[in-house]
MIZA-925863 format. One record per residue: residue in one letter; x, y, z of N, C-alpha, C in turn; residue number from 1. Coordinates in Angstrom, 2 decimals. Layout:
MIZA-925863
+---------+---------+---------+---------+---------+---------+---------+---------+---------+---------+-----+
: residuo :     n_x :     n_y :     n_z :    ca_x :    ca_y :    ca_z :     c_x :     c_y :     c_z : num :
+---------+---------+---------+---------+---------+---------+---------+---------+---------+---------+-----+
:       A :       X :       Y :       Z :       X :       Y :       Z :       X :       Y :       Z : NUM :
...
+---------+---------+---------+---------+---------+---------+---------+---------+---------+---------+-----+
***
This chain:
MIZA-925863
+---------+---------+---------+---------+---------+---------+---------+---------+---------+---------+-----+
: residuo :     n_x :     n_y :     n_z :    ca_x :    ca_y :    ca_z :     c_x :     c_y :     c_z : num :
+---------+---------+---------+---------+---------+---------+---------+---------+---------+---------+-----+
:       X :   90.32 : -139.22 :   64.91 :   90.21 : -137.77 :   64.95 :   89.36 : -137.39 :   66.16 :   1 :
:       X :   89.55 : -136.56 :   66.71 :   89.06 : -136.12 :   68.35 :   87.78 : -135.39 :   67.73 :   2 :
:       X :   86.51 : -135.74 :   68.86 :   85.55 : -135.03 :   68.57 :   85.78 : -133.50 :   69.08 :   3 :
:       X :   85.16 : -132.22 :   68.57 :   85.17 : -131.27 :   67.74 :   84.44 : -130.86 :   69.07 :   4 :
:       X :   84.23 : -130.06 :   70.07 :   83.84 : -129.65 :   71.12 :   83.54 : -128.56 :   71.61 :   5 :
:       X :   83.72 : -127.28 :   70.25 :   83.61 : -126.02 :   70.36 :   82.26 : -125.82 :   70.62 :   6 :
:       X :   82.14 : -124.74 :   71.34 :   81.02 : -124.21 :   71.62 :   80.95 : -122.73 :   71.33 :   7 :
:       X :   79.60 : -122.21 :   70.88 :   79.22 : -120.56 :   70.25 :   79.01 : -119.95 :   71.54 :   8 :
:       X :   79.16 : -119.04 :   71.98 :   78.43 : -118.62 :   73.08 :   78.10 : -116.99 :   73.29 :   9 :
:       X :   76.92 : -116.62 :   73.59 :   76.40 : -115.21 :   73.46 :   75.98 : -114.59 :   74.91 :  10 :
:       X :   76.24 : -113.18 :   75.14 :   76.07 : -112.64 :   76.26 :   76.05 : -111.34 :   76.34 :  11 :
:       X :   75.25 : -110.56 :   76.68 :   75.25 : -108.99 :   77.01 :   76.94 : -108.94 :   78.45 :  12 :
:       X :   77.59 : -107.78 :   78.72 :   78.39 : -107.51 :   79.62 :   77.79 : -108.00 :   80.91 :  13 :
:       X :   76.22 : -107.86 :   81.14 :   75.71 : -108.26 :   82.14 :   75.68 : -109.69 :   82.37 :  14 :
:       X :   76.06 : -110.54 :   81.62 :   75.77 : -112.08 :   81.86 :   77.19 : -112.57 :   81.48 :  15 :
:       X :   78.23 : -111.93 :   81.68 :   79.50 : -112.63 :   81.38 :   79.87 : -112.37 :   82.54 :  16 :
:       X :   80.55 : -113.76 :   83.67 :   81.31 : -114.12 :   84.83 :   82.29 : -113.21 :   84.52 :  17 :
:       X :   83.16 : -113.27 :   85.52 :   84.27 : -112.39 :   85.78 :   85.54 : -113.22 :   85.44 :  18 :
:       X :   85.21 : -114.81 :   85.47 :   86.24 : -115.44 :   84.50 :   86.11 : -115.34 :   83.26 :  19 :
:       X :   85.23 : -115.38 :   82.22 :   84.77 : -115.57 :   80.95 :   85.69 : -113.87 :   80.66 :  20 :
:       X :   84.80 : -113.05 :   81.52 :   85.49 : -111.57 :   80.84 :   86.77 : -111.17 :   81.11 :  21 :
:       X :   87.48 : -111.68 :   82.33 :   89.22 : -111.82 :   81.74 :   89.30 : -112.53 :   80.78 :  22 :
:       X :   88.50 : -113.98 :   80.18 :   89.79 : -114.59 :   79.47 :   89.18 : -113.91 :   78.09 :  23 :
:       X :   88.09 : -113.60 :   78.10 :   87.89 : -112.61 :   76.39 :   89.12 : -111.55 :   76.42 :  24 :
:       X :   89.10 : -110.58 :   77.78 :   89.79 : -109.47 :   77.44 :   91.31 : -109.82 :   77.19 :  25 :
:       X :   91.53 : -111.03 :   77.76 :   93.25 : -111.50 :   77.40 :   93.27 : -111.72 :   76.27 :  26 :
:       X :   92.44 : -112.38 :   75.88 :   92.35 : -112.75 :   74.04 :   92.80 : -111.72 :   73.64 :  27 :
:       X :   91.54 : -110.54 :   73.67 :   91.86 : -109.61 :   72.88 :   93.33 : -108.56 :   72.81 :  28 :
:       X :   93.73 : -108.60 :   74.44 :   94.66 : -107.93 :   74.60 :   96.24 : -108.74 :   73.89 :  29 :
:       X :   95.93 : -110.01 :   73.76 :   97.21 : -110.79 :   73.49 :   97.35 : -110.64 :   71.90 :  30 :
:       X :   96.41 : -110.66 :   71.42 :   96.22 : -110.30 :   70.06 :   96.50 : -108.70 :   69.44 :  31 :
:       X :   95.37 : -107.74 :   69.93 :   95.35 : -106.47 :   69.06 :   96.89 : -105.37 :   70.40 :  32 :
:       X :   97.03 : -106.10 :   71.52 :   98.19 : -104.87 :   71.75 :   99.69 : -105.90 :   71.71 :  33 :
:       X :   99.80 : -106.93 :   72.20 :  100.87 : -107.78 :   72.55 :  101.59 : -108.11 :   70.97 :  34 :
:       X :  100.38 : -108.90 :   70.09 :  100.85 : -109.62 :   68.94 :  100.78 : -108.51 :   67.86 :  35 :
:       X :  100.02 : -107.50 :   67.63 :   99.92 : -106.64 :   66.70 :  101.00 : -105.36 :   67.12 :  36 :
:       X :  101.42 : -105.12 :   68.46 :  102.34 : -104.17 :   68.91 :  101.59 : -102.80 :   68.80 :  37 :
:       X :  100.30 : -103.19 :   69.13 :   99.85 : -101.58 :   69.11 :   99.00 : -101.39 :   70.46 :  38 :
:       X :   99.73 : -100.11 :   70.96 :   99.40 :  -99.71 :   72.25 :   98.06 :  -98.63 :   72.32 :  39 :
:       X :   96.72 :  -99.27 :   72.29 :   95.54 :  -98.26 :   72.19 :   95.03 :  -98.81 :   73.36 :  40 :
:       X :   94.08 :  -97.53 :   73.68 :   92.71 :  -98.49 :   75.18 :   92.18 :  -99.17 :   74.42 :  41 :
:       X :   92.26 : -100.50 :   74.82 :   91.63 : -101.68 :   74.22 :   90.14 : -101.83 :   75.18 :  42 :
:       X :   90.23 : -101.13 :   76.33 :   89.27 : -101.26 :   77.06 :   88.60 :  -99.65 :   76.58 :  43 :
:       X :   87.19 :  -99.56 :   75.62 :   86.83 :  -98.12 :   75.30 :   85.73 :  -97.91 :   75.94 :  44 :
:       X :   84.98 :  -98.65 :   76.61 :   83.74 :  -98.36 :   77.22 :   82.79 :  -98.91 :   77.12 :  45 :
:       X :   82.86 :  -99.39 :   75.38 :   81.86 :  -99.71 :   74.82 :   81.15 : -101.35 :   75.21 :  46 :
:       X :   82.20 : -102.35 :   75.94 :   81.62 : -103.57 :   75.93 :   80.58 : -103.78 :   77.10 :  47 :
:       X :   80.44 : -102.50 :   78.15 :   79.82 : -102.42 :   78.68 :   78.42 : -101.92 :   78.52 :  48 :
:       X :   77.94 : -101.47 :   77.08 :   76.64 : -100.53 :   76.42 :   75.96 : -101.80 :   77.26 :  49 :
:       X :   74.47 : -101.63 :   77.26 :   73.34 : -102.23 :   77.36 :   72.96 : -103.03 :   75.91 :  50 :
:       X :   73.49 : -102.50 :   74.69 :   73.04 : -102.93 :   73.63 :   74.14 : -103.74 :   73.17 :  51 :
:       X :   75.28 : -103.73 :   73.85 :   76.77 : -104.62 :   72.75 :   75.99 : -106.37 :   73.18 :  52 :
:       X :   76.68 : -107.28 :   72.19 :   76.59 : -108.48 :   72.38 :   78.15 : -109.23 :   72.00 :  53 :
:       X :   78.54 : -109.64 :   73.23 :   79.66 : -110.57 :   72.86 :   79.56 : -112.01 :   72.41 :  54 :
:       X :   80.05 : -111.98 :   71.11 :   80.32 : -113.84 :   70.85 :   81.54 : -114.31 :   70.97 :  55 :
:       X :   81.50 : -115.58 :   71.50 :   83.22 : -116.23 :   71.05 :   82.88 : -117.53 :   71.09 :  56 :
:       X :   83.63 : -118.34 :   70.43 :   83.88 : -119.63 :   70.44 :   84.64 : -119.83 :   71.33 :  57 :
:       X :   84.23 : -121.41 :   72.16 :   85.21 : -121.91 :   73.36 :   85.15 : -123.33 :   73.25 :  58 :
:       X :   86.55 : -123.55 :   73.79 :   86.55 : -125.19 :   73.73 :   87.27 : -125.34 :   74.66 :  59 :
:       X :   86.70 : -126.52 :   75.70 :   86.94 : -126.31 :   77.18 :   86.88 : -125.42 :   78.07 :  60 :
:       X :   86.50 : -124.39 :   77.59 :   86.42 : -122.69 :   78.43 :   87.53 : -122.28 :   77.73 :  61 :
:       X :   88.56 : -122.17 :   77.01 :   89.11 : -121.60 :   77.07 :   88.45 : -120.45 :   75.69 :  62 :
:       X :   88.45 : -119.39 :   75.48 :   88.07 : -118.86 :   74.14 :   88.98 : -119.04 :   73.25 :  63 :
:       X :   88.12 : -119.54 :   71.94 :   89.27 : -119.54 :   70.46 :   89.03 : -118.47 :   69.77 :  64 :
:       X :   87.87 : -117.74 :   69.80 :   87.85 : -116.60 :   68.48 :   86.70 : -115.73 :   68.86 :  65 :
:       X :   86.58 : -114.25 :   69.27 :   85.88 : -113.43 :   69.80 :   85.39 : -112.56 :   68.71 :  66 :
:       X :   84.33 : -112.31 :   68.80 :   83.64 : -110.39 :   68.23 :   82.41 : -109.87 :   69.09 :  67 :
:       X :   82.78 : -108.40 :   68.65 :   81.52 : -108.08 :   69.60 :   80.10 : -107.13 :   68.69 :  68 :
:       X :   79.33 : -107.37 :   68.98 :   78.33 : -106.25 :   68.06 :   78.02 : -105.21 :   68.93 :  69 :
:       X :   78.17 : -103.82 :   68.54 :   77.72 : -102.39 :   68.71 :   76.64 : -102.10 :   68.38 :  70 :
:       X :   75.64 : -101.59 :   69.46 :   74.88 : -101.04 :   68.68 :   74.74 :  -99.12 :   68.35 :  71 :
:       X :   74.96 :  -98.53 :   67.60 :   75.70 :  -97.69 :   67.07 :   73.81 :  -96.77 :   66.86 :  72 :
:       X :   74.25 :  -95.55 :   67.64 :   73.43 :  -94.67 :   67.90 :   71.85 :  -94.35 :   66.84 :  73 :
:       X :   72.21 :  -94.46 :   65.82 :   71.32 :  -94.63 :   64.73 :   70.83 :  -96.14 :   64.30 :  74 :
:       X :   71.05 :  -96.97 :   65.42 :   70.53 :  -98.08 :   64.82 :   71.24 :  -99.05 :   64.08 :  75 :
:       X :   72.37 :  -98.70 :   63.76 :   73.20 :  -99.77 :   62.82 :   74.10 : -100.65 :   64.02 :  76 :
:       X :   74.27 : -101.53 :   63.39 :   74.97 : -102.70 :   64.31 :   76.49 : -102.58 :   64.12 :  77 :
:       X :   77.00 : -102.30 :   64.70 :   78.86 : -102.55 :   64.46 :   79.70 : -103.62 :   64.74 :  78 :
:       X :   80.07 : -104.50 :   63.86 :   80.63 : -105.35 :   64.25 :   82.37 : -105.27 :   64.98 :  79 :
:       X :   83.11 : -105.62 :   65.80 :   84.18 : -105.26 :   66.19 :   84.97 : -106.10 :   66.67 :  80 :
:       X :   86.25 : -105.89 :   67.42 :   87.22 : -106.64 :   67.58 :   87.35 : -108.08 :   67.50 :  81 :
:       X :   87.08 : -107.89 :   66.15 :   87.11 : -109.64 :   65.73 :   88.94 : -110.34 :   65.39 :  82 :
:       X :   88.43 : -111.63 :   66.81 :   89.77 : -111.81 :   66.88 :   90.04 : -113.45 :   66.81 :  83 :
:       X :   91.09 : -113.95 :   66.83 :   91.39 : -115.58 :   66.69 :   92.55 : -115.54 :   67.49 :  84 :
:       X :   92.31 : -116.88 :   68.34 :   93.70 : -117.14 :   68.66 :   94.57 : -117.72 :   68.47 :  85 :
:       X :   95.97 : -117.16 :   68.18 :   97.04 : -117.86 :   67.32 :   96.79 : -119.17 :   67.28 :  86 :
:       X :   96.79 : -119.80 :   68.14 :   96.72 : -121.31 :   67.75 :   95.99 : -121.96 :   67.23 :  87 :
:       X :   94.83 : -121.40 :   66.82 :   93.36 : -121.67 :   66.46 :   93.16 : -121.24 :   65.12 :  88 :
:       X :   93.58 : -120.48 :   64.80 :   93.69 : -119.54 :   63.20 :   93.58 : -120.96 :   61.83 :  89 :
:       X :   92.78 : -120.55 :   61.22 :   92.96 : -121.31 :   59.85 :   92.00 : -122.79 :   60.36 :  90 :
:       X :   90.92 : -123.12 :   61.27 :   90.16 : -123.45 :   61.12 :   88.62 : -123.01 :   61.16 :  91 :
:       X :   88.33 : -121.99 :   60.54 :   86.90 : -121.07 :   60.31 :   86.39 : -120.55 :   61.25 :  92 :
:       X :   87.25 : -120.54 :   62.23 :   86.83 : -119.93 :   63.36 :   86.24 : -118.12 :   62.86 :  93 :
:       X :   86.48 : -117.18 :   62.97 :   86.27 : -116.06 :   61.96 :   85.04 : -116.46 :   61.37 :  94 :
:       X :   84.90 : -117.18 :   60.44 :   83.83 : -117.76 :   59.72 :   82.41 : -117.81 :   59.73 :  95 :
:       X :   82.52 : -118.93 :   60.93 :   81.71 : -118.72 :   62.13 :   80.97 : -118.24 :   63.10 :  96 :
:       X :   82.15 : -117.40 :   63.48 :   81.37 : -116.06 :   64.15 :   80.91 : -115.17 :   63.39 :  97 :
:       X :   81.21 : -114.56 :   62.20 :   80.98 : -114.13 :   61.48 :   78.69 : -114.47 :   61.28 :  98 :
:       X :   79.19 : -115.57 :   60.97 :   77.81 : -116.09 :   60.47 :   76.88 : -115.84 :   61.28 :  99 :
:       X :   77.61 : -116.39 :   62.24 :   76.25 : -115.76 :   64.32 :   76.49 : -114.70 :   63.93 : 100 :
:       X :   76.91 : -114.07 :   64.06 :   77.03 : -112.17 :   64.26 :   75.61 : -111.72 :   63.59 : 101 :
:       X :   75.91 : -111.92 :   61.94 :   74.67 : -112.04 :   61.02 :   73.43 : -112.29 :   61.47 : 102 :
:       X :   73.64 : -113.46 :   61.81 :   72.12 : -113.94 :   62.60 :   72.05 : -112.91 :   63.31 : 103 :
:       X :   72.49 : -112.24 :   64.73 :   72.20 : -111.83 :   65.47 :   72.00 : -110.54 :   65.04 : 104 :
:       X :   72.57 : -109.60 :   64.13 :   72.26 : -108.58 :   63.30 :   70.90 : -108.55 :   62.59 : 105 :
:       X :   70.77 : -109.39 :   62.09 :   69.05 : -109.66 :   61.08 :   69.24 : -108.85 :   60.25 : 106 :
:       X :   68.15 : -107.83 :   59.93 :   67.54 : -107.14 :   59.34 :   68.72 : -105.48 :   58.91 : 107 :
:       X :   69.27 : -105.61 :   60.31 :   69.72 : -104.32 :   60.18 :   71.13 : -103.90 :   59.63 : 108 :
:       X :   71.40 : -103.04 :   59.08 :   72.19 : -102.51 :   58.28 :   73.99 : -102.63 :   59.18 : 109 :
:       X :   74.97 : -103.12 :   59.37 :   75.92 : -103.17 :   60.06 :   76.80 : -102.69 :   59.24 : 110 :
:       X :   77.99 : -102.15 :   60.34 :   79.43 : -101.68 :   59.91 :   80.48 : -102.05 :   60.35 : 111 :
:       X :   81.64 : -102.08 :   59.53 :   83.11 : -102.41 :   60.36 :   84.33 : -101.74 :   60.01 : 112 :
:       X :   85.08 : -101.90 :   60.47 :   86.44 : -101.23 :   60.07 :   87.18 : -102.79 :   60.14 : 113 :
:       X :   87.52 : -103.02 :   58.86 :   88.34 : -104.25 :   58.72 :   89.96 : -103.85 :   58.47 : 114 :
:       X :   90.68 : -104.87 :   59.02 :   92.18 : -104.61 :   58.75 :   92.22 : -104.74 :   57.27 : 115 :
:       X :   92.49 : -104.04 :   56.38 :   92.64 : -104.01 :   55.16 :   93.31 : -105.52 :   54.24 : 116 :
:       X :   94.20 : -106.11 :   54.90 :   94.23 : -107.64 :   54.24 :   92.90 : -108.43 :   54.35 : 117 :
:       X :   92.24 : -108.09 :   54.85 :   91.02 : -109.29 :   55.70 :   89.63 : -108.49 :   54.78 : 118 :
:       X :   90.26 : -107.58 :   53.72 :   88.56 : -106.93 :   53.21 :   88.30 : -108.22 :   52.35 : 119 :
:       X :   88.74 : -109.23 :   51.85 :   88.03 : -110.72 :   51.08 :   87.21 : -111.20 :   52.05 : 120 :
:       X :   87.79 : -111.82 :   53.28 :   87.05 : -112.53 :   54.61 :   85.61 : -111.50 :   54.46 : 121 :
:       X :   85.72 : -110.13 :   54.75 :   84.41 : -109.39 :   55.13 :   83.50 : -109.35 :   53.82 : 122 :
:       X :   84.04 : -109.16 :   52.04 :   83.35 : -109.23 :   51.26 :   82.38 : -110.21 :   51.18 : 123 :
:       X :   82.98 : -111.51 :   51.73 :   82.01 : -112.83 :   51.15 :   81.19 : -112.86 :   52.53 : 124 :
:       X :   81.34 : -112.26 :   53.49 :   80.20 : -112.43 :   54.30 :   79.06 : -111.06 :   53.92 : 125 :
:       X :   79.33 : -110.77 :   53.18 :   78.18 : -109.32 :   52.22 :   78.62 : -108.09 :   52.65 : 126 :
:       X :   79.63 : -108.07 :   52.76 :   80.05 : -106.76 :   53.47 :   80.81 : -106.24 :   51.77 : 127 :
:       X :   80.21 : -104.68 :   51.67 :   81.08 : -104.18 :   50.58 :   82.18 : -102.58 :   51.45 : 128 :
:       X :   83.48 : -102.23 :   50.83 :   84.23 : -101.10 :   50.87 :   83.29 :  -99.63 :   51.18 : 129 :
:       X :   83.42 :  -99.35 :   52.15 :   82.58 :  -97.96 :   52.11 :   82.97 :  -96.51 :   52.17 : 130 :
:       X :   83.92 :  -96.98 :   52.14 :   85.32 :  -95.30 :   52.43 :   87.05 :  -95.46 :   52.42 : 131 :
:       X :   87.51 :  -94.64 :   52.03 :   88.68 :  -94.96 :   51.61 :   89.64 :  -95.18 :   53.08 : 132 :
:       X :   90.55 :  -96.10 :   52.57 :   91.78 :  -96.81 :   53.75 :   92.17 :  -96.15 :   54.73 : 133 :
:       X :   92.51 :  -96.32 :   55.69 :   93.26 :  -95.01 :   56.45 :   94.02 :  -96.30 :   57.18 : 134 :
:       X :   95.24 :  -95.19 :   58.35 :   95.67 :  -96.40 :   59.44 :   95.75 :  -95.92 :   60.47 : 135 :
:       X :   95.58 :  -96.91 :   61.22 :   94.83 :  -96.89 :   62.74 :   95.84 :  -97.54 :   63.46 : 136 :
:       X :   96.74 :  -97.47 :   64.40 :   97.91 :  -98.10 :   65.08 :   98.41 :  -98.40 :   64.37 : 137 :
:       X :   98.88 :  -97.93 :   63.15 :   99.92 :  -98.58 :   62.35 :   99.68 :  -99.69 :   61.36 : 138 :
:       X :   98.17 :  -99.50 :   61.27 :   97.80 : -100.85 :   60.52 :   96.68 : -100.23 :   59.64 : 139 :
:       X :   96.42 : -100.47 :   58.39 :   95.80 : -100.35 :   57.37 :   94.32 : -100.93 :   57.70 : 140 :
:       X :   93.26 :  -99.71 :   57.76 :   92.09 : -100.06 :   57.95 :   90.96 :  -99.76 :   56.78 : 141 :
:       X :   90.29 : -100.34 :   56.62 :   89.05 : -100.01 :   55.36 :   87.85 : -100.40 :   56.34 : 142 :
:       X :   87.14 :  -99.17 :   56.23 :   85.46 :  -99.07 :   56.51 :   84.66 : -100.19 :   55.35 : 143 :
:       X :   84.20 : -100.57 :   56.09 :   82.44 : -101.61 :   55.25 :   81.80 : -101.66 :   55.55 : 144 :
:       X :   80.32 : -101.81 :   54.82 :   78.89 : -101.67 :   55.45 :   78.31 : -102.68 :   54.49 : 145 :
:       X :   77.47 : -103.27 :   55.26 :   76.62 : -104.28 :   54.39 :   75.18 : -103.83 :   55.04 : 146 :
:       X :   74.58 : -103.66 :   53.64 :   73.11 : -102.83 :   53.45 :   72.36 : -103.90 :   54.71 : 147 :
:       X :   70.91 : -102.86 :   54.85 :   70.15 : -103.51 :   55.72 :   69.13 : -104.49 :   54.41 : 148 :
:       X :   68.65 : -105.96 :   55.17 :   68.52 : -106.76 :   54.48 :   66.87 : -106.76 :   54.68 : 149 :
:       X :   65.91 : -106.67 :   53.35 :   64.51 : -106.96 :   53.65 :   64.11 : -107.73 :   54.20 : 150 :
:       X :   63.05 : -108.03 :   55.07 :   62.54 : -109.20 :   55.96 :   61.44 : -109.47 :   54.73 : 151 :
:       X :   61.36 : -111.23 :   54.54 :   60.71 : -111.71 :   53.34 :   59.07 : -111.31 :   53.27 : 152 :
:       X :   58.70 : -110.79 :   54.59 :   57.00 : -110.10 :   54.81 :   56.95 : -108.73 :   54.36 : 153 :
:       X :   58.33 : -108.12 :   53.75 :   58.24 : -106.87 :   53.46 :   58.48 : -106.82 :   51.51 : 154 :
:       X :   58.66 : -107.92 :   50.96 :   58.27 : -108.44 :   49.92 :   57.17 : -107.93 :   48.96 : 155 :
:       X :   56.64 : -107.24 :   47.73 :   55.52 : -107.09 :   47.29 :   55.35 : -108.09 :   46.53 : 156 :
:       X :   54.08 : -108.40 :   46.52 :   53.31 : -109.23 :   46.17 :   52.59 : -109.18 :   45.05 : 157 :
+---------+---------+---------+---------+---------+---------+---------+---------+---------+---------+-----+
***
Protein backbone atom coordinates (compact mmCIF):
# COMPACT_ATOMS: atom_id res chain seq x y z
CA UNK A 1 0.00 0.00 0.00
CA UNK A 2 1.65 3.43 -1.04
CA UNK A 3 2.53 5.76 1.67
CA UNK A 4 -0.24 8.39 2.26
CA UNK A 5 1.49 11.86 1.37
CA UNK A 6 -1.22 14.36 1.81
CA UNK A 7 -0.50 17.40 3.14
CA UNK A 8 -2.97 20.23 5.21
CA UNK A 9 -2.03 23.46 4.17
CA UNK A 10 -3.12 27.07 5.46
CA UNK A 11 -2.78 30.59 4.02
CA UNK A 12 -4.27 34.10 4.10
CA UNK A 13 -4.78 35.32 -0.04
CA UNK A 14 -1.56 37.07 0.79
CA UNK A 15 0.66 33.95 1.09
CA UNK A 16 -0.83 31.83 -1.68
CA UNK A 17 1.64 31.71 -5.05
CA UNK A 18 -0.05 32.37 -8.11
CA UNK A 19 0.24 28.60 -8.86
CA UNK A 20 -1.40 27.29 -5.64
CA UNK A 21 -4.31 30.04 -6.38
CA UNK A 22 -5.08 28.84 -9.95
CA UNK A 23 -5.04 25.34 -9.00
CA UNK A 24 -7.54 26.05 -5.80
CA UNK A 25 -9.63 28.26 -8.12
CA UNK A 26 -9.77 25.32 -10.85
CA UNK A 27 -10.81 23.02 -8.15
CA UNK A 28 -13.37 25.05 -7.25
CA UNK A 29 -14.45 26.12 -10.61
CA UNK A 30 -14.40 22.36 -11.95
CA UNK A 31 -16.56 21.39 -9.22
CA UNK A 32 -19.29 24.18 -8.14
CA UNK A 33 -19.71 25.66 -12.08
CA UNK A 34 -18.43 22.77 -14.59
CA UNK A 35 -19.62 19.54 -12.45
CA UNK A 36 -22.59 21.07 -10.58
CA UNK A 37 -23.71 23.15 -13.93
CA UNK A 38 -24.21 26.22 -12.13
CA UNK A 39 -23.15 29.41 -13.61
CA UNK A 40 -22.53 32.01 -10.47
CA UNK A 41 -19.27 34.45 -9.81
CA UNK A 42 -17.43 31.93 -8.22
CA UNK A 43 -14.88 34.60 -7.89
CA UNK A 44 -17.03 37.09 -5.05
CA UNK A 45 -14.36 39.08 -3.57
CA UNK A 46 -14.30 37.56 -0.59
CA UNK A 47 -11.03 35.25 -0.82
CA UNK A 48 -9.22 38.22 -0.95
CA UNK A 49 -10.60 39.78 2.85
CA UNK A 50 -7.56 40.23 5.13
CA UNK A 51 -9.44 37.93 7.52
CA UNK A 52 -10.46 34.73 5.02
CA UNK A 53 -8.18 31.64 5.57
CA UNK A 54 -7.79 29.07 2.87
CA UNK A 55 -7.30 25.27 3.62
CA UNK A 56 -6.84 22.41 1.24
CA UNK A 57 -5.35 19.22 1.21
CA UNK A 58 -2.52 18.41 -1.41
CA UNK A 59 -0.75 15.54 -2.56
CA UNK A 60 2.07 16.27 -4.77
CA UNK A 61 0.80 19.90 -5.23
CA UNK A 62 -1.89 18.99 -6.74
CA UNK A 63 -5.12 20.04 -4.37
CA UNK A 64 -7.59 17.19 -3.25
CA UNK A 65 -10.17 19.02 -1.12
CA UNK A 66 -10.52 22.89 -0.40
CA UNK A 67 -12.57 25.32 2.19
CA UNK A 68 -12.27 28.62 3.04
CA UNK A 69 -13.14 30.50 6.45
CA UNK A 70 -14.91 34.04 6.40
CA UNK A 71 -14.63 36.18 8.69
CA UNK A 72 -18.15 37.63 8.74
CA UNK A 73 -18.60 41.25 10.00
CA UNK A 74 -19.84 40.52 13.52
CA UNK A 75 -17.27 38.21 14.29
CA UNK A 76 -18.60 34.87 13.30
CA UNK A 77 -16.49 32.66 11.16
CA UNK A 78 -18.07 31.33 7.85
CA UNK A 79 -17.15 28.38 6.65
CA UNK A 80 -17.39 28.03 2.63
CA UNK A 81 -16.84 26.48 -0.59
CA UNK A 82 -16.09 23.28 0.69
CA UNK A 83 -15.05 21.15 -2.04
CA UNK A 84 -13.45 17.52 -3.08
CA UNK A 85 -12.10 16.41 -6.01
CA UNK A 86 -13.89 13.87 -7.98
CA UNK A 87 -11.29 11.55 -7.78
CA UNK A 88 -10.53 11.94 -4.27
CA UNK A 89 -14.15 11.81 -2.81
CA UNK A 90 -14.93 9.04 -0.23
CA UNK A 91 -11.59 9.13 1.47
CA UNK A 92 -12.31 11.83 4.49
CA UNK A 93 -11.00 14.27 2.78
CA UNK A 94 -14.14 16.77 3.83
CA UNK A 95 -13.54 15.28 7.19
CA UNK A 96 -10.48 16.59 7.63
CA UNK A 97 -10.71 19.78 6.64
CA UNK A 98 -13.53 20.08 8.37
CA UNK A 99 -11.66 19.30 11.65
CA UNK A 100 -8.70 22.10 10.75
CA UNK A 101 -11.34 24.53 9.97
CA UNK A 102 -12.58 23.93 13.72
CA UNK A 103 -9.30 24.26 15.04
CA UNK A 104 -8.79 27.29 13.25
CA UNK A 105 -12.30 28.68 14.26
CA UNK A 106 -11.76 27.98 18.21
CA UNK A 107 -13.88 29.64 20.31
CA UNK A 108 -16.02 31.38 17.89
CA UNK A 109 -19.43 30.86 16.83
CA UNK A 110 -19.36 29.78 12.78
CA UNK A 111 -21.84 29.49 9.90
CA UNK A 112 -22.58 27.72 6.65
CA UNK A 113 -24.88 27.18 4.00
CA UNK A 114 -24.62 23.43 3.35
CA UNK A 115 -25.94 21.66 0.18
CA UNK A 116 -28.86 20.14 1.79
CA UNK A 117 -27.81 16.26 1.18
CA UNK A 118 -24.49 16.97 3.09
CA UNK A 119 -26.62 18.50 6.40
CA UNK A 120 -25.39 14.72 8.23
CA UNK A 121 -21.53 15.49 7.15
CA UNK A 122 -22.10 19.19 8.88
CA UNK A 123 -24.31 17.79 11.92
CA UNK A 124 -21.55 15.48 13.27
CA UNK A 125 -19.00 18.09 12.97
CA UNK A 126 -21.51 20.22 15.64
CA UNK A 127 -23.08 22.09 13.27
CA UNK A 128 -27.03 22.22 13.92
CA UNK A 129 -30.09 23.51 11.00
CA UNK A 130 -30.59 27.20 11.51
CA UNK A 131 -33.20 28.34 8.92
CA UNK A 132 -35.32 26.88 6.60
CA UNK A 133 -34.00 25.31 2.93
CA UNK A 134 -33.99 27.48 0.10
CA UNK A 135 -32.13 26.98 -3.50
CA UNK A 136 -29.30 28.59 -4.64
CA UNK A 137 -28.27 27.63 -8.44
CA UNK A 138 -30.58 25.10 -8.54
CA UNK A 139 -29.47 23.25 -5.64
CA UNK A 140 -31.03 22.84 -2.24
CA UNK A 141 -29.32 24.81 0.47
CA UNK A 142 -29.80 24.73 4.44
CA UNK A 143 -28.18 27.43 6.71
CA UNK A 144 -26.17 26.02 10.04
CA UNK A 145 -24.55 27.46 12.85
CA UNK A 146 -22.65 25.80 15.46
CA UNK A 147 -22.76 27.82 18.81
CA UNK A 148 -19.63 29.59 20.01
CA UNK A 149 -17.72 27.11 22.22
CA UNK A 150 -16.49 28.10 26.00
CA UNK A 151 -12.75 28.31 26.44
CA UNK A 152 -12.13 25.78 29.55
CA UNK A 153 -10.67 29.20 31.70
CA UNK A 154 -14.12 30.53 31.28
CA UNK A 155 -15.45 27.52 33.33
CA UNK A 156 -16.91 28.32 37.01
CA UNK A 157 -15.38 26.96 39.56
Amino acid sequence: MPQQTTELRTASFADLNARTLHDLLKLRIDVFVVEQNCAYPELDGRDVEPGTRHLWLTDGGAPLAYLRILADPDGTARIGRVVVAPEARGAGHAGRLMTAALEVVGNRPSVLDAQSHLVGFYTRHGYAVSGPEYVEDGIPHTPMRRAARPRANDVDH
